[in-house]
N, C-alpha and C positions, 0 to 999 in steps of 0.2 A: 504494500500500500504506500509505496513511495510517491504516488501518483499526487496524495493526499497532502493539498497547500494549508495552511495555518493550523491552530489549534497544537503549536508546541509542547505547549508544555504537559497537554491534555495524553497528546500520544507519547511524549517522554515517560508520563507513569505508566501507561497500558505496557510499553516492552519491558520496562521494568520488571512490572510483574513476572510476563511473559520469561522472562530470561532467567529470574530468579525460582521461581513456579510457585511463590507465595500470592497465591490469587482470592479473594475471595469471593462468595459464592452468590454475590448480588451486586450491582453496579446500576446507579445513578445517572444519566450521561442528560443533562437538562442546560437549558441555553435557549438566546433568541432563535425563532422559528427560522428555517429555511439557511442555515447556518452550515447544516454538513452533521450534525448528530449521527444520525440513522446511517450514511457512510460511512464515517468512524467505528459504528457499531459492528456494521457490514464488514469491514475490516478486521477487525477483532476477531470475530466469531470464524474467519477468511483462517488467521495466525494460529486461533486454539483448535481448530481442526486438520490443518496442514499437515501431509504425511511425512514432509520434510522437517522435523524437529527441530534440529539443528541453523533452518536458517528463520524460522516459523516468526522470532521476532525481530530478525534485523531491520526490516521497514514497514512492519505492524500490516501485514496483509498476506504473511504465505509468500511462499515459494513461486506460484502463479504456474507452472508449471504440471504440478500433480494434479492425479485425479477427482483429491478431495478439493484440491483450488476452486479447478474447474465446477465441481459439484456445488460450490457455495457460490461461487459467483452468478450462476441462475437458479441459485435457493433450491435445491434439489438434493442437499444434503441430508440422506437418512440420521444425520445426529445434530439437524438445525432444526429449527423448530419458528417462525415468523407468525407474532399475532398480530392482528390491524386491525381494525373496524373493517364489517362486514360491507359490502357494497351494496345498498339498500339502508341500511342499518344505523340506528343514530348513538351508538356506544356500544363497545367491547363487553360483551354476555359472560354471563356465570359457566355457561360451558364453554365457551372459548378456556378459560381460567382453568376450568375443569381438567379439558385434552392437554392444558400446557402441564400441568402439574404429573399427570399420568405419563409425559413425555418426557419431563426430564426424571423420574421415578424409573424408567427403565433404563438396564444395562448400557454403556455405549458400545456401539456395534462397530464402528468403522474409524473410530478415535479414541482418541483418550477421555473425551469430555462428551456433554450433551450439553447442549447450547442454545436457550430461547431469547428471542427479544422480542420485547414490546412496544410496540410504536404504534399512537402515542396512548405513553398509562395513564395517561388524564383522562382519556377516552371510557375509563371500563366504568362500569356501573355500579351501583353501591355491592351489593352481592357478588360482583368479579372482583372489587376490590380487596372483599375480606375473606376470600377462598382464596386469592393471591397469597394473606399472609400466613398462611399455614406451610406454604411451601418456602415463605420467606425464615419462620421461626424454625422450623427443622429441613432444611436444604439437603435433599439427598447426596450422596456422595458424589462427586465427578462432574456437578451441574454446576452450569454459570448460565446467569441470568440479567439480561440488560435489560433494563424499562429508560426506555427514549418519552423526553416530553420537556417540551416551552412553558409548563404551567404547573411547575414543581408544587404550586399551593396547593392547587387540587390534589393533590397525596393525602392518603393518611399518615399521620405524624408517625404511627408504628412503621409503617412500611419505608418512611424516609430513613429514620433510624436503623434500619436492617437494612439498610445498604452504604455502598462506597461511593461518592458523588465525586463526578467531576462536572466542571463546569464549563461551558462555550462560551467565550468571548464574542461577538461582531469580527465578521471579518473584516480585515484591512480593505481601502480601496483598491489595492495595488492586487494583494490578493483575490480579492474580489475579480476585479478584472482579468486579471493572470485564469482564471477559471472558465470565465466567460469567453475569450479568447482562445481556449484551448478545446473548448464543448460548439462552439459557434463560430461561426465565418462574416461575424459582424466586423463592420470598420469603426474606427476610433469615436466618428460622430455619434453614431448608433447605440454603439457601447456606452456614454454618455448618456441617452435618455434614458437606457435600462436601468441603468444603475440607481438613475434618477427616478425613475417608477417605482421599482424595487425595493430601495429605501433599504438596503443590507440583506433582505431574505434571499438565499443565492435559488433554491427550490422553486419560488416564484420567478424568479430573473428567464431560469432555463427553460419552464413552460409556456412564461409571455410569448419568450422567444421562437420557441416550438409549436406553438398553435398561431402565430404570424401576428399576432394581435401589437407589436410595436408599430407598425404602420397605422392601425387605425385608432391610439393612440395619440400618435401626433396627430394625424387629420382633426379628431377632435378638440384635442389643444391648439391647435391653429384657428379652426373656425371659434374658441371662445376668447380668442383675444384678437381674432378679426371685428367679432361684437362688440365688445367692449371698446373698439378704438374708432368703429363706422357704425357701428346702432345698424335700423331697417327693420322694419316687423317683417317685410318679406323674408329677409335671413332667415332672422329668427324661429321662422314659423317651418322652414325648410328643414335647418338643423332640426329641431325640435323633430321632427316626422321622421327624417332617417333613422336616430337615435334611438325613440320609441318603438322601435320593431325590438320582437321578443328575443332577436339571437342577441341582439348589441345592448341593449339597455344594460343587464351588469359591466359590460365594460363601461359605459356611459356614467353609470352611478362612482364606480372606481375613478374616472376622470377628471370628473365633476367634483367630486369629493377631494379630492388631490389640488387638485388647481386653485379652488377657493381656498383651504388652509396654507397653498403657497402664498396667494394673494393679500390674506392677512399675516404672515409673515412679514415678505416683504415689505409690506405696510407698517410693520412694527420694530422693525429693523431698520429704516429707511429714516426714521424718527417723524412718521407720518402724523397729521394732526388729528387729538383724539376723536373727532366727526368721523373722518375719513378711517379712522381703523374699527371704530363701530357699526359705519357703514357695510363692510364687510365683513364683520364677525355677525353682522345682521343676518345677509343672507346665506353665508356657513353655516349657521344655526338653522335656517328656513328650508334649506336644502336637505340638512340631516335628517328633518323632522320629513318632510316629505319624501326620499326614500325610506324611513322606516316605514312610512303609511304604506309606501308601495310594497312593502315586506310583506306586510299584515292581510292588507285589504286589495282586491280587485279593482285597481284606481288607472284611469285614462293616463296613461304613461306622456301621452304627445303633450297633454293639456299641464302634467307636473312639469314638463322639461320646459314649458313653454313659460310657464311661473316661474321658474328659476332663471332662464334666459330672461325676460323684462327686467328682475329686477338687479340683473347686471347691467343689462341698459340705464336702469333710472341711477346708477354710480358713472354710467361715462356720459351721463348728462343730454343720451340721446333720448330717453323716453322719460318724460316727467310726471 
């Protein structure tokens, strides 16, 4: 796993371990979202299964070579074990918790170890949570256990305490980039708005990127500080229609939502006058509240976006 940019100090104790083979038998791995956790994990579980021993932790990922590599690297290892939220599913079940616990309970068959992670353990349900700790207070022999999660509060206090935490830092920009860069064929400018959207989560950055959605991104961003600098209820009413179609509107609300909190930034940064920075912490606020309505409620999407558009206009002094 030499492949894997930052988080130093985090991967210095895992080979540690690894090298020394004082492991113990539950591990913490918790940090801002979209950071690289769940790699690291992947990694991990890559090293303590590796048929190659001897090099298992020189760059925290296995030899890369062998057939248990191979095996973990598309999860396919009879001595891995991957829980997630089901797809349909709104939190990680008592039987999910259940099958992990009877998995790492058995023999390891093809390794030294049996190996589960869970991503993310803030996902399981009260009931998965407290059948987790029964495997946490008595750990069968030879099992290692990672619970992945951004939301270490949501833990039970007992289960934080039965484990070894390490913790994710933010990646660097440089890092950050250096990934992006290495995963994507974007150019400098490009890599620029990602970064910029993204706001550090690298997980979000790769799927923006992967589902093409950086372009209509900018188009959006374009057309709301085309309004805001030349007004026109025609625009307006135009944007507003594109936008309100069912595939775009969550990018729209993500936009929208972004661009206004930049706006009173800048505005507050700029040593803007306090009118002018309430002005737009006005319609931040107006916007939030009307996409949550649209969360809740079966609400004219064209007619919200069209509401939020005017009242960008009555701030560039085209619509009064």
């Amino acid at each position: 796993m030499s492949e894997i940019i930052g988080h130093h100090e985090v991967i210095r104790g895992l080979r540690s371990g690894l090298v020394s083979g004082n492991l113990p038998h539950a591990f913490l791995f918790m940090g801002p979202s979209g950071v690289g956790k769940a790699t690291v994990a992947h990694g991990f579980a890559q090293s303590l299964l590796c048929a190659d021993a001897a090099r298992s932790g020189e760059a925290l990922g296995g030899c890369h070579r062998c057939a248990a590599c191979h095996k973990v690297q598309v999860r396919c290892h009879v001595d891995l074990q991957w829980v997630e939220k089901e797809e349909g599913k709104t939190r990680i079940s008592v039987d999910q918790v259940r099958d992990l616990t009877r998995f790492l309970s058995l023999t390891p068959m093809e390794s030294a170890w049996k190996v589960a992670i869970v991503d993310d353990a803030a996902e399981m349900n009260a009931a998965a949570a407290n059948a987790l700790l029964k495997t946490l207070e008595e750990p069968p022999a030879n099992s290692i256990l990672i619970l992945v999660t951004s939301r270490p509060g949501m833990l039970l206090a007992t289960t934080l305490s039965r484990c070894v935490k390490y913790y994710f830092q933010s990646l660097s920009k440089e890092e950050f980039s250096q990934i992006i860069r290495g995963k994507t064929s974007l150019g400098d400018d490009q890599l620029d708005s990602v970064i910029n959207y993204s706001e550090g989560n690298l997980g979000f950055a790769l799927s923006f990127v992967g589902e093409g959605q950086l372009e209509q991104c900018n188009r959006l961003t374009q057309e709301l500080e085309d309004l805001l600098r030349q007004g026109g209820l025609g625009k307006l009413s135009e944007v507003a229609e594109y936008w309100s179609n069912a595939d775009r509107f969550p990018l729209a609300h993500f936009v929208v939502r972004r661009w206004l909190m930049e706006k009173v930034r800048d505005c507050v940064y700029s040593g803007g006058v306090p009118g002018r920075v309430r002005e737009w912490l006005t319609v931040e606020t107006f916007s939030k509240e009307m996409f949550a309505l649209a969360e809740a409620v079966n609400i004219n999407k064209r007619l919200l976006l069209e509401g939020i558009f005017i009242k960008i206009l009555r701030i560039s002094g085209a619509f009064l």
